[in-house]
PDBQT receptor file of N, H, CA, C and O in Angstrom, charges set to zero:
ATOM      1  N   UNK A   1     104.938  97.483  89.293  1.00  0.00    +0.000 N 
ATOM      2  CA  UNK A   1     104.723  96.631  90.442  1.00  0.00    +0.000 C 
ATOM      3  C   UNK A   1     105.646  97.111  91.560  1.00  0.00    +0.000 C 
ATOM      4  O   UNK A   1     106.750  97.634  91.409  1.00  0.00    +0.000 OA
ATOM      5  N   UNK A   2     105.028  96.855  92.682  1.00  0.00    +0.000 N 
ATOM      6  H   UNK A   2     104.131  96.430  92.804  1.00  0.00    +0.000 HD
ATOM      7  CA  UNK A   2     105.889  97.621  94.295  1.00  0.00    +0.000 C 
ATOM      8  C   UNK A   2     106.112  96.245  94.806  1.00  0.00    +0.000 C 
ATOM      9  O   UNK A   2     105.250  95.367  94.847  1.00  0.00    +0.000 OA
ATOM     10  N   UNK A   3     107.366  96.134  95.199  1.00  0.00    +0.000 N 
ATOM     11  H   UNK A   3     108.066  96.847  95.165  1.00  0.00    +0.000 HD
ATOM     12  CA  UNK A   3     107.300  95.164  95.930  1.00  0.00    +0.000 C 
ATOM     13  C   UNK A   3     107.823  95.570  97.622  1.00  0.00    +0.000 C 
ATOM     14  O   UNK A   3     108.771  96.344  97.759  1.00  0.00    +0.000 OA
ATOM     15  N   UNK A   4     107.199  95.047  98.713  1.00  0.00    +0.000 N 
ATOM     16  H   UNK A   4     106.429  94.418  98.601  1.00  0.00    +0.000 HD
ATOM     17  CA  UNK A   4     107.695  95.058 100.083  1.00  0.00    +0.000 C 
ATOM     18  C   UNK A   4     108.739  94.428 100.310  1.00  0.00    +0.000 C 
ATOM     19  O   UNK A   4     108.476  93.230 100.411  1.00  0.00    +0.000 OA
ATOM     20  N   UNK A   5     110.176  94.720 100.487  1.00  0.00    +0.000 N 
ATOM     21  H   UNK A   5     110.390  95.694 100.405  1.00  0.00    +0.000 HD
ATOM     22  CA  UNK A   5     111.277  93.514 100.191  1.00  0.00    +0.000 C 
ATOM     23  C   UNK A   5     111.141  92.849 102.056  1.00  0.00    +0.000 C 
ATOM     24  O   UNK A   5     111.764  91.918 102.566  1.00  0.00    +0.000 OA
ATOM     25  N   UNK A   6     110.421  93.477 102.483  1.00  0.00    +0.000 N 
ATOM     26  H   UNK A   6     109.914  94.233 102.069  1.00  0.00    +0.000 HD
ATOM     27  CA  UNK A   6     110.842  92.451 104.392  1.00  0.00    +0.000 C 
ATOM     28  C   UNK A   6     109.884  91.611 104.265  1.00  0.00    +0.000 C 
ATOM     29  O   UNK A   6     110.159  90.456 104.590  1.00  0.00    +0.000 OA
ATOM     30  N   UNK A   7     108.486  91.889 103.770  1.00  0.00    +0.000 N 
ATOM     31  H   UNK A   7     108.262  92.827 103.505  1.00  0.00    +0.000 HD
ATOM     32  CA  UNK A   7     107.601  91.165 103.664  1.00  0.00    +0.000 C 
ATOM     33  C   UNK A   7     107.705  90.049 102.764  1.00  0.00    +0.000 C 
ATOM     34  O   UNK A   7     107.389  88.894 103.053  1.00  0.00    +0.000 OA
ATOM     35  N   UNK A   8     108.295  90.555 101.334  1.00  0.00    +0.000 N 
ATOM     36  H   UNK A   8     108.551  91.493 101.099  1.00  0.00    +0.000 HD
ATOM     37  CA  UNK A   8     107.754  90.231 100.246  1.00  0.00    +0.000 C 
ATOM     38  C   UNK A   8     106.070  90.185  99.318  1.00  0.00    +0.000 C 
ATOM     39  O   UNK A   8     105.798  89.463  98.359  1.00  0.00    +0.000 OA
ATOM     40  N   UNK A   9     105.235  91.126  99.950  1.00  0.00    +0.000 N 
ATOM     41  H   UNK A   9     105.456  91.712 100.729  1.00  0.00    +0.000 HD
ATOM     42  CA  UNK A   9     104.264  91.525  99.699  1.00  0.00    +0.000 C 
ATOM     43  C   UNK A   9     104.148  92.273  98.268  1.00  0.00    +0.000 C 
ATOM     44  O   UNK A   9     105.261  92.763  98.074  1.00  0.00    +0.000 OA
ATOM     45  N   UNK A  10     103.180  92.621  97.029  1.00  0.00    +0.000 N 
ATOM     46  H   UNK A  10     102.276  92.223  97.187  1.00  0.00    +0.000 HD
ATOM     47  CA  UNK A  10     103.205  92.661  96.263  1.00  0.00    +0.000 C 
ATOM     48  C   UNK A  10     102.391  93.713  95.727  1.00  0.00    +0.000 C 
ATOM     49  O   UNK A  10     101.439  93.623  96.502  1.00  0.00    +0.000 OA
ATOM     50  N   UNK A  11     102.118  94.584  94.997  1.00  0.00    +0.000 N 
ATOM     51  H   UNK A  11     102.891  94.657  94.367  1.00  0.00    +0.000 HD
ATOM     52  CA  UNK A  11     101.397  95.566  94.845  1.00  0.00    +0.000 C 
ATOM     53  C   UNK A  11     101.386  95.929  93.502  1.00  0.00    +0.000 C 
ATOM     54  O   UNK A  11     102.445  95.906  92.875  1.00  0.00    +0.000 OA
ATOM     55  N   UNK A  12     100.033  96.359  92.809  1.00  0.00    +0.000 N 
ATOM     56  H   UNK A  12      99.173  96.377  93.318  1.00  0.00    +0.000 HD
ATOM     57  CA  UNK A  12     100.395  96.305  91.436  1.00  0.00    +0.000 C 
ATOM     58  C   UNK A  12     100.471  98.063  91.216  1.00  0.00    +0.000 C 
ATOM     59  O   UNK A  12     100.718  98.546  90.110  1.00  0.00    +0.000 OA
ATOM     60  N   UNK A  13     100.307  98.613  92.016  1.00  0.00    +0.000 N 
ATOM     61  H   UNK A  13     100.107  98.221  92.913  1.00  0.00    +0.000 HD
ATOM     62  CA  UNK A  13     100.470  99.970  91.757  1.00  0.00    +0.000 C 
ATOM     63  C   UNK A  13     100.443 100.801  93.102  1.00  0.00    +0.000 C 
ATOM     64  O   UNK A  13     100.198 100.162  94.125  1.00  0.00    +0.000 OA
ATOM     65  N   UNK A  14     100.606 101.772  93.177  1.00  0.00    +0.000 N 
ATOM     66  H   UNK A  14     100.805 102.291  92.346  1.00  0.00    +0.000 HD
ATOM     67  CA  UNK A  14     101.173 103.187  94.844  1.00  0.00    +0.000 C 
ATOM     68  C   UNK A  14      99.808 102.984  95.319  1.00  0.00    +0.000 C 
ATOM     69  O   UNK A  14      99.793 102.698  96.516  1.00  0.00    +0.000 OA
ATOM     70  N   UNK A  15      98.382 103.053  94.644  1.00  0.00    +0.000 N 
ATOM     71  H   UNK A  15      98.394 103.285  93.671  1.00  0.00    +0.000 HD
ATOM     72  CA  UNK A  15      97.174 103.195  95.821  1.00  0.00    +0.000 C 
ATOM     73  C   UNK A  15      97.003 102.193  95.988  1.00  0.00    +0.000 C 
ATOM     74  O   UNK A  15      95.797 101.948  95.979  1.00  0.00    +0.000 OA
ATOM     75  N   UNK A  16      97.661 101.290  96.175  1.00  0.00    +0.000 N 
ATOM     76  H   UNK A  16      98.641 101.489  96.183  1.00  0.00    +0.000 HD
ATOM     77  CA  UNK A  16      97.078  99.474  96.813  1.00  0.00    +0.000 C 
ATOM     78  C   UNK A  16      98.290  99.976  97.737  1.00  0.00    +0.000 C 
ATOM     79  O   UNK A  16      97.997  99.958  98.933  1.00  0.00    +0.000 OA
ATOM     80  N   UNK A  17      99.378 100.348  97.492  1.00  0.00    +0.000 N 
ATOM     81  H   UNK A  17      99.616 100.363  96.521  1.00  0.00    +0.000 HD
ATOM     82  CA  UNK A  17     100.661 100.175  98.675  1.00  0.00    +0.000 C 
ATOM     83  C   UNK A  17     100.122 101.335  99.265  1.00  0.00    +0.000 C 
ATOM     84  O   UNK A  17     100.817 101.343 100.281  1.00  0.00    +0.000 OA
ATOM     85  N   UNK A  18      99.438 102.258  99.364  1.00  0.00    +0.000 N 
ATOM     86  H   UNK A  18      98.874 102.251  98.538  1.00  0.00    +0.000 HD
ATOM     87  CA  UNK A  18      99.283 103.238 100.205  1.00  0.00    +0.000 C 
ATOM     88  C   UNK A  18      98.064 103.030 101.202  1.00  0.00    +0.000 C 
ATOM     89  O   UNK A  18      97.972 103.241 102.412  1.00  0.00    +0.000 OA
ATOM     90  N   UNK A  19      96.907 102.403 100.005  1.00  0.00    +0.000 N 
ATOM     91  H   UNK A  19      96.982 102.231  99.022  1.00  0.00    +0.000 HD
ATOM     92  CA  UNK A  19      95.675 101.779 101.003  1.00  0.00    +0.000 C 
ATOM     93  C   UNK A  19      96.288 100.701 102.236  1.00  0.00    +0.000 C 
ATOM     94  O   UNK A  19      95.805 100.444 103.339  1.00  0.00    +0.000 OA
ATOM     95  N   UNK A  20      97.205 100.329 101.756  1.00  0.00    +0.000 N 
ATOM     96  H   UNK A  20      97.597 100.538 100.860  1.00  0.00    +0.000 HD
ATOM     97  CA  UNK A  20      97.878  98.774 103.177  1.00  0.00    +0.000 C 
ATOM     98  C   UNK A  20      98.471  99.131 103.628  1.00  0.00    +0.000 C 
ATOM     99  O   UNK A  20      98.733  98.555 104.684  1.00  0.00    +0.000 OA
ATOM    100  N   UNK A  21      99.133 100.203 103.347  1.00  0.00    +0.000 N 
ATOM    101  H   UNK A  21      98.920 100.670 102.489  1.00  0.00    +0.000 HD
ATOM    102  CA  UNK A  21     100.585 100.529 104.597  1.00  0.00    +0.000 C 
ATOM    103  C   UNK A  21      99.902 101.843 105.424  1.00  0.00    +0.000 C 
ATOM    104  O   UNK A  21     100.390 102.121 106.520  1.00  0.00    +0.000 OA
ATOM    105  N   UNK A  22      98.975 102.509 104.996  1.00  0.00    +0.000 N 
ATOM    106  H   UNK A  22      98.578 102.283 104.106  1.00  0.00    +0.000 HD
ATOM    107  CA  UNK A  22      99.058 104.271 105.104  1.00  0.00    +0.000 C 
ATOM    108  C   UNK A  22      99.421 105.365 104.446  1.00  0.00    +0.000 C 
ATOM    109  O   UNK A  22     100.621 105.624 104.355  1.00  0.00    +0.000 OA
ATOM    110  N   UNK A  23      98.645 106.039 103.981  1.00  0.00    +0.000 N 
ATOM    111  H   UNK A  23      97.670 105.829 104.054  1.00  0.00    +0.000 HD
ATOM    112  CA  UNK A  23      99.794 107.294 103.633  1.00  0.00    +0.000 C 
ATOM    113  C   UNK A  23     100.742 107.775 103.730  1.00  0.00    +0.000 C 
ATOM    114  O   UNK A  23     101.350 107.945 102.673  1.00  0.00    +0.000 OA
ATOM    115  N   UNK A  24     101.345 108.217 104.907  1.00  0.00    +0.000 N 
ATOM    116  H   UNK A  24     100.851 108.079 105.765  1.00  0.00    +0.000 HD
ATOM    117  CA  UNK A  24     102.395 108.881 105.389  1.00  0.00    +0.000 C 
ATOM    118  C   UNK A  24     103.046 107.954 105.680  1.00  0.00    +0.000 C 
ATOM    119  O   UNK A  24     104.181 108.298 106.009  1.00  0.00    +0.000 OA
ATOM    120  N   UNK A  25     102.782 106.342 105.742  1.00  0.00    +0.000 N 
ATOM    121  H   UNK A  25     101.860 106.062 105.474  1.00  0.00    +0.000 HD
ATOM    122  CA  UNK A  25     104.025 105.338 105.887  1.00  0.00    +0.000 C 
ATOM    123  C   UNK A  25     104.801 105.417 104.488  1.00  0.00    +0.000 C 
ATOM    124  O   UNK A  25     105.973 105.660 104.201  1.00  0.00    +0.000 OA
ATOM    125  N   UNK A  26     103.949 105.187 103.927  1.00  0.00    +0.000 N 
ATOM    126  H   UNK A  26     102.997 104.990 104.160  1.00  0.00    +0.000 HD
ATOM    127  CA  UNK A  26     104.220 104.721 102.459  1.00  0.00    +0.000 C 
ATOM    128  C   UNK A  26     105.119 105.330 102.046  1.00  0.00    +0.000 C 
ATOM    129  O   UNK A  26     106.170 104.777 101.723  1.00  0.00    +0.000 OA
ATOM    130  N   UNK A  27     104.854 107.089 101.923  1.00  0.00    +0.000 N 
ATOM    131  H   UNK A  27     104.000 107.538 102.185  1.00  0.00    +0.000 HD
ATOM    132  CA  UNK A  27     105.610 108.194 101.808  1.00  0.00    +0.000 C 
ATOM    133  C   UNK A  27     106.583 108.363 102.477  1.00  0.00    +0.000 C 
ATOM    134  O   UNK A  27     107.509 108.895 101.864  1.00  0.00    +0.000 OA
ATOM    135  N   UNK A  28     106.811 108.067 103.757  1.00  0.00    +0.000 N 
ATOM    136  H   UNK A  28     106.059 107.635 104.254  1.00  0.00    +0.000 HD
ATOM    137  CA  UNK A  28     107.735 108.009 104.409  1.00  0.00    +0.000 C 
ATOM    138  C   UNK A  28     109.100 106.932 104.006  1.00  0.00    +0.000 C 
ATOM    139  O   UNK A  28     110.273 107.302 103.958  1.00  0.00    +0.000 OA
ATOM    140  N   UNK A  29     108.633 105.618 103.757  1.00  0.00    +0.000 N 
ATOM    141  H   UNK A  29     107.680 105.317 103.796  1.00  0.00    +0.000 HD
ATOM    142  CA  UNK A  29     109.458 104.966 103.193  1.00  0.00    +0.000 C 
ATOM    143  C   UNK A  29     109.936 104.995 101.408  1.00  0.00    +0.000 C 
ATOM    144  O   UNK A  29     110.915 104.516 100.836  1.00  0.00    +0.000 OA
ATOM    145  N   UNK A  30     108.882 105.698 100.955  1.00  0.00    +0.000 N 
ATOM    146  H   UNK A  30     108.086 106.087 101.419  1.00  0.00    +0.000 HD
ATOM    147  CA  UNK A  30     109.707 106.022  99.463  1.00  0.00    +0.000 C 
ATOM    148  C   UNK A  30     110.787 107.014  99.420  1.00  0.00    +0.000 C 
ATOM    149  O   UNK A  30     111.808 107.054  98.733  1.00  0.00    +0.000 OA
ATOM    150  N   UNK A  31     110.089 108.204 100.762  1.00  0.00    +0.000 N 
ATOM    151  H   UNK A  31     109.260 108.172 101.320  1.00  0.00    +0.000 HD
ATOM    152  CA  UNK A  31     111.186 108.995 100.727  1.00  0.00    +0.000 C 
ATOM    153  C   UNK A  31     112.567 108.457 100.886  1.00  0.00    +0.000 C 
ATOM    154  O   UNK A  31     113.538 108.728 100.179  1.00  0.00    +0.000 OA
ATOM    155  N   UNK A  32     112.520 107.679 101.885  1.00  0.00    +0.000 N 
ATOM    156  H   UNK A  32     111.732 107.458 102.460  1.00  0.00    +0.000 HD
ATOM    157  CA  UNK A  32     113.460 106.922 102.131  1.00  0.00    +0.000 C 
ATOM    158  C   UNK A  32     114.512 106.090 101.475  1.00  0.00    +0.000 C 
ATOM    159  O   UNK A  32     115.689 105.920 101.791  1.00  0.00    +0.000 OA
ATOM    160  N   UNK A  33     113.737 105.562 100.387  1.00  0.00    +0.000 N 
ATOM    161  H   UNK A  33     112.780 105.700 100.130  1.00  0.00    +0.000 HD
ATOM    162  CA  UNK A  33     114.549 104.604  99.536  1.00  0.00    +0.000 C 
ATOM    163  C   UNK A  33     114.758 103.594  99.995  1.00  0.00    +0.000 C 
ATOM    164  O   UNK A  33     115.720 103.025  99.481  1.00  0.00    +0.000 OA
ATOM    165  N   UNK A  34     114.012 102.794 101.192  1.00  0.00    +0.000 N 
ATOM    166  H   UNK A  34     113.230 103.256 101.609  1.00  0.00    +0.000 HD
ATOM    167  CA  UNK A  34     114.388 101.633 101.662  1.00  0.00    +0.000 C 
ATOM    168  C   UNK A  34     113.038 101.095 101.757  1.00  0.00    +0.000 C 
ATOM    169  O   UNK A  34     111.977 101.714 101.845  1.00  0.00    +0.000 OA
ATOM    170  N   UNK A  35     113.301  99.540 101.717  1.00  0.00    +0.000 N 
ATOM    171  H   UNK A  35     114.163  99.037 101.646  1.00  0.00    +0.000 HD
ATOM    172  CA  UNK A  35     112.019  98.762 101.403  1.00  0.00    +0.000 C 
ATOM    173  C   UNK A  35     111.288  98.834 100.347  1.00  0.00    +0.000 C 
ATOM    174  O   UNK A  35     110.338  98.051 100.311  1.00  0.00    +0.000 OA
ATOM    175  N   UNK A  36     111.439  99.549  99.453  1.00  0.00    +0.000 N 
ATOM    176  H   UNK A  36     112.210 100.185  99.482  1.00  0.00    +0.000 HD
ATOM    177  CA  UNK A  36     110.370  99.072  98.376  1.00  0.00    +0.000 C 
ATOM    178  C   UNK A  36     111.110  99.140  97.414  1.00  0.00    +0.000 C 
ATOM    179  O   UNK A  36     112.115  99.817  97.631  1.00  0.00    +0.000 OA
ATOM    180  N   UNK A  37     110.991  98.509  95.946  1.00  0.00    +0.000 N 
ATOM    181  H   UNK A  37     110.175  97.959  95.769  1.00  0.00    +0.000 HD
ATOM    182  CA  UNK A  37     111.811  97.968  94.994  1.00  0.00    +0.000 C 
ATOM    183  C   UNK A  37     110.311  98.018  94.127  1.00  0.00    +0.000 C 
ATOM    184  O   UNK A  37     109.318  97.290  94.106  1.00  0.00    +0.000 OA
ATOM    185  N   UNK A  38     110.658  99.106  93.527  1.00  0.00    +0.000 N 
ATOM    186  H   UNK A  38     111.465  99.697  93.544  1.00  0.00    +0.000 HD
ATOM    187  CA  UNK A  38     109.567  99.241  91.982  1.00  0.00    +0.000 C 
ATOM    188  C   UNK A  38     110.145  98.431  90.879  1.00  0.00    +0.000 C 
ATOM    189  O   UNK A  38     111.352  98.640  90.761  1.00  0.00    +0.000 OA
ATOM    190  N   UNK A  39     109.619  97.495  89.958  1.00  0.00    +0.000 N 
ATOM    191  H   UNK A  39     108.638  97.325  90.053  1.00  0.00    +0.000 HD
ATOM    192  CA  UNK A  39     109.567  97.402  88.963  1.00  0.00    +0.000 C 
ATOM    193  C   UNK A  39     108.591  97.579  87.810  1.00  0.00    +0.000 C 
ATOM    194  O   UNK A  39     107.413  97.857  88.033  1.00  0.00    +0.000 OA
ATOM    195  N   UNK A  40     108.977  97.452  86.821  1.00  0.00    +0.000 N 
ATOM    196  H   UNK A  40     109.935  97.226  86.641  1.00  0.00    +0.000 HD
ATOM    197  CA  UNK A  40     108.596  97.867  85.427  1.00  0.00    +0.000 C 
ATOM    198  C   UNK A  40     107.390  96.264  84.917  1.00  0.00    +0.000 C 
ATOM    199  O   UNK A  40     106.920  96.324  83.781  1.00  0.00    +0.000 OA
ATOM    200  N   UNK A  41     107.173  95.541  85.422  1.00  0.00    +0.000 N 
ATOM    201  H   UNK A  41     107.555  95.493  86.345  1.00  0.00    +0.000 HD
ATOM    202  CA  UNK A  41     107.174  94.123  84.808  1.00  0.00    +0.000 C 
ATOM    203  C   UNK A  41     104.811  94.310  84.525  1.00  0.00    +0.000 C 
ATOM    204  O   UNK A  41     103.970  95.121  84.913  1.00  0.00    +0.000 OA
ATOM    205  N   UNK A  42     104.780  93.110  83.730  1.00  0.00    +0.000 N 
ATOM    206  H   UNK A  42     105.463  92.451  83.415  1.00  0.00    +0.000 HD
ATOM    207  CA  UNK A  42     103.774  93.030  83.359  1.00  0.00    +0.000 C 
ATOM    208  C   UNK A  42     103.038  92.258  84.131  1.00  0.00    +0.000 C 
ATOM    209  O   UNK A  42     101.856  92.055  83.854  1.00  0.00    +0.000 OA
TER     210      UNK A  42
């Protein structure tokens, strides 16, 4: 699960967070390491 931490928006996997944010956002902010908070959860 991805979570958006400004939003708090929710994602159960990278092509739902990539279909809503963009590609190159998305990527841009993983590169980053800021804003998104992956977990492991069911």
């Amino acid at each position: 699960m991805i979570i958006h931490l400004p939003t708090g928006k929710k994602f159960h996997n990278r092509k739902e967070a990539k279909i809503y944010f963009g590609t190159a956002y998305y990527y841009r902010m993983e590169r980053e390491k800021k804003d998104l908070m992956f977990t492991n959860t069911i």
